[in-house]
N, C-alpha and C positions, 0 to 999 in steps of 0.2 A: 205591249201594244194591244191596243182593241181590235181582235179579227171577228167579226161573226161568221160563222160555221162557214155560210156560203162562200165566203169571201178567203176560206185558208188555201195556201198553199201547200195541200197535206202531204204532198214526199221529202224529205232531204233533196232526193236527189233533186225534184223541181227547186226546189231553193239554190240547191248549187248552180243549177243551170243559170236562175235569176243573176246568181252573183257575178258567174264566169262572162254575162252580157255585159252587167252594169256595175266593172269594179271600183269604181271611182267612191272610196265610202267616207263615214266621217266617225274619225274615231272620236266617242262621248267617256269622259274618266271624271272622276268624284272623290280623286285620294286626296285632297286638301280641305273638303268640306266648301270647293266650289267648282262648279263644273266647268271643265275647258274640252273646248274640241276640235279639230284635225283634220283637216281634208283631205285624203291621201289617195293614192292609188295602191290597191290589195293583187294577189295572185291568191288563189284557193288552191289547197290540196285536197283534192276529195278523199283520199285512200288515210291520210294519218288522224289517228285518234277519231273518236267516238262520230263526231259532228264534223271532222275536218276540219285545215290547221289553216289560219292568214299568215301570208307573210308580207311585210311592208318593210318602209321605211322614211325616218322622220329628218328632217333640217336636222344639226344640229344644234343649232341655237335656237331652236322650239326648245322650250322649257317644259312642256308638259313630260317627254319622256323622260325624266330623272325622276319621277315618285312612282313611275308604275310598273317596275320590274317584281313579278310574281301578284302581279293584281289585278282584282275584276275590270273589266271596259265592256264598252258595248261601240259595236260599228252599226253603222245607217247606212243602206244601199238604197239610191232613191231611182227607180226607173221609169218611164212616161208616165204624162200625169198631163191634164187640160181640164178648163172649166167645163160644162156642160149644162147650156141654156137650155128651161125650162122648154120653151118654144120649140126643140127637137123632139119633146115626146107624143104620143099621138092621145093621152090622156091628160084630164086635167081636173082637179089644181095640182099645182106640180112646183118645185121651188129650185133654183138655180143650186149645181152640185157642183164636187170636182170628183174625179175619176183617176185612177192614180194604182202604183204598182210599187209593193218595197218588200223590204227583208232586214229583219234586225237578227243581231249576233252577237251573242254574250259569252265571253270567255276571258280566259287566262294569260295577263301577258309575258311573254322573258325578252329580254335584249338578248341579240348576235354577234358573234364576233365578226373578225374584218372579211374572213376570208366567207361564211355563209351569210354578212351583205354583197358583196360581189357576185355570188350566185344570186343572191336576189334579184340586182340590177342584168345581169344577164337574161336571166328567165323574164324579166319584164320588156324587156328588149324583145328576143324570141315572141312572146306576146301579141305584141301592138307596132312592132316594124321588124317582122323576119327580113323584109326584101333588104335592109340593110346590111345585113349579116353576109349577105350572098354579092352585096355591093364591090367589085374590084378597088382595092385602096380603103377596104371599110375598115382597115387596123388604123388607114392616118385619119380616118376622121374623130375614135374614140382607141385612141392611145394608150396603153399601159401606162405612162407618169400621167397623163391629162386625169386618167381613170383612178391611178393611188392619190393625186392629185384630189380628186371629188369624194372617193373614200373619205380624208381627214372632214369632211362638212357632213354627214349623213351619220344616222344611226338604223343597224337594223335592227327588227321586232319581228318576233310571230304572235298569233293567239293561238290558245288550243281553246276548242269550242266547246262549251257548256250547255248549250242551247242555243238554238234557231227557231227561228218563225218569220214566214212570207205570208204576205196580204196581195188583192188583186180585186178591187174596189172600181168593177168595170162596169155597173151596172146588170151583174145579170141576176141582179133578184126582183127587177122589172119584167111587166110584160115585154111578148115577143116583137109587138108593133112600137113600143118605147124603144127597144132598143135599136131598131131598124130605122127608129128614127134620129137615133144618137148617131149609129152610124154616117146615114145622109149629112146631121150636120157636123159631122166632124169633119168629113168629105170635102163640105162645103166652103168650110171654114178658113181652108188653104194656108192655118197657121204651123209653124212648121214644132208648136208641142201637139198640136191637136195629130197631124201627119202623123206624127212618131207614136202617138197612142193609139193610133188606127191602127199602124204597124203589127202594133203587141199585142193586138186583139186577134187579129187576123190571123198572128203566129199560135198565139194560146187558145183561136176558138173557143174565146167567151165574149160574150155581151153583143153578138153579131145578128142574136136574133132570127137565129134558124136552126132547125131540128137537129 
C-alpha cells in the first residue's frame, strides 16, 4: 500500500486499535494464480505472535479456503472514508479528493478444528452482542444441536501476522484553514459516510485544523 510518511499509522498498537473498530475485513489470496476474496468478520489477538493472530471464519462451500492452509493472504480493513469537494478548502485551485482510513495485514494462514471454531463463534458473540449472553433463555435461542448443527457449514482459520501497515489519508498535510474547512463541509454535508469520518477525526485528532 502507498502510505506517505504523514499519512502512517506508525504504532502496532494504533493499528490494532484501527482493526478491533473495523473488523469487518476482506480476506485477498493468490494460490491459484487468480485472486479471490472474502468478506468476513476478524477478532485480533493482540498478545499472540510478533504482529498478532486473526481469527475468522469461512462458509463452507466458499471454495477459496481449501488451497490456503499454511499460505500467504492479505486482509483489508476498510474504515470511514467520504469524498471531499474542492469548495470546502479555503485555498485554491484545489481538486475534488476522497479522505479515507485502512490497514492491511499480511500473514500466514492454518485451518481449525471444530472445537477452536466454536470458541471463535463464541468470542465473536462476546464481541458484537454480550447482552445476549446475559439474555434469560439465551441457551433456547442458540442451542447446542442448532450450534453442532452450523459447526457442519463453517470452517475455522487464523492468520499469524507477517506485517501490518495503517494509512489515515485525512487531509492533514493541508493547511490549517483547508482543513477547517473540510471539517465545516463535512458537517454540512449530513451524509451519513461523511458523519462517520468526522467521527474518526474528531477520535484521532487529525485533520481538524487546530493546534
Amino acid at each position: 500500500m502507498y502510505i506517505p510518511v504523514k499519512m502512517t499509522i506508525k504504532s502496532v498498537e494504533g493499528i490494532h486499535d484501527f482493526i478491533e473498530d473495523f473488523n469487518f475485513g476482506t480476506l485477498v489470496s493468490n494460490v491459484t494464480e487468480t485472486l479471490t476474496a472474502s468478506h468476513l468478520p476478524f477478532l485480533l489477538n493482540r498478545a499472540e505472535g510478533e504482529f498478532g493472530t486473526l481469527y475468522f471464519h469461512f462458509a463452507r462451500a466458499n471454495p477459496q479456503w481449501r488451497s490456503l492452509e499454511h499460505k500467504n493472504v492479505m486482509v483489508i480493513f476498510n474504515g470511514p472514508q467520504a469524498y471531499i469537494s474542492p469548495t470546502w478548502y479555503a485555498s485554491a485551485p484545489a481538486v475534488p479528493t476522497w479522505n479515507y482510513a485502512t490497514a492491511h495485514v499480511h500473514g500466514v494462514m492454518e485451518l481449525l478444528d471444530d472445537q477452536q471454531t466454536i470458541d471463535i463463534l463464541n468470542q465473536t458473540i462476546e464481541k458484537h452482542d454480550p447482552e445476549l449472553l446475559k439474555l434469560e433463555g439465551a441457551q433456547q435461542i442458540i442451542t447446542e444441536q442448532y450450534r453442532d448443527k452450523l459447526l457442519k457449514g463453517i470452517v475455522g482459520g487464523k492468520i499469524t501476522i507477517t506485517n501490518i501497515e495503517g494509512k489515515e489519508k485525512l487531509g492533514q498535510h493541508r493547511t490549517k484553514e483547508d482543513q477547517q474547512g473540510v471539517v465545516a463541509g463535512l458537517h454540512a454535508s449530513n451524509s451519513p459516510d461523511g458523519n462517520q469520518l468526522l467521527s474518526y477525526m474528531r477520535k484521532t485528532n487529525i485533520g481538524l485544523g487546530i493546534e
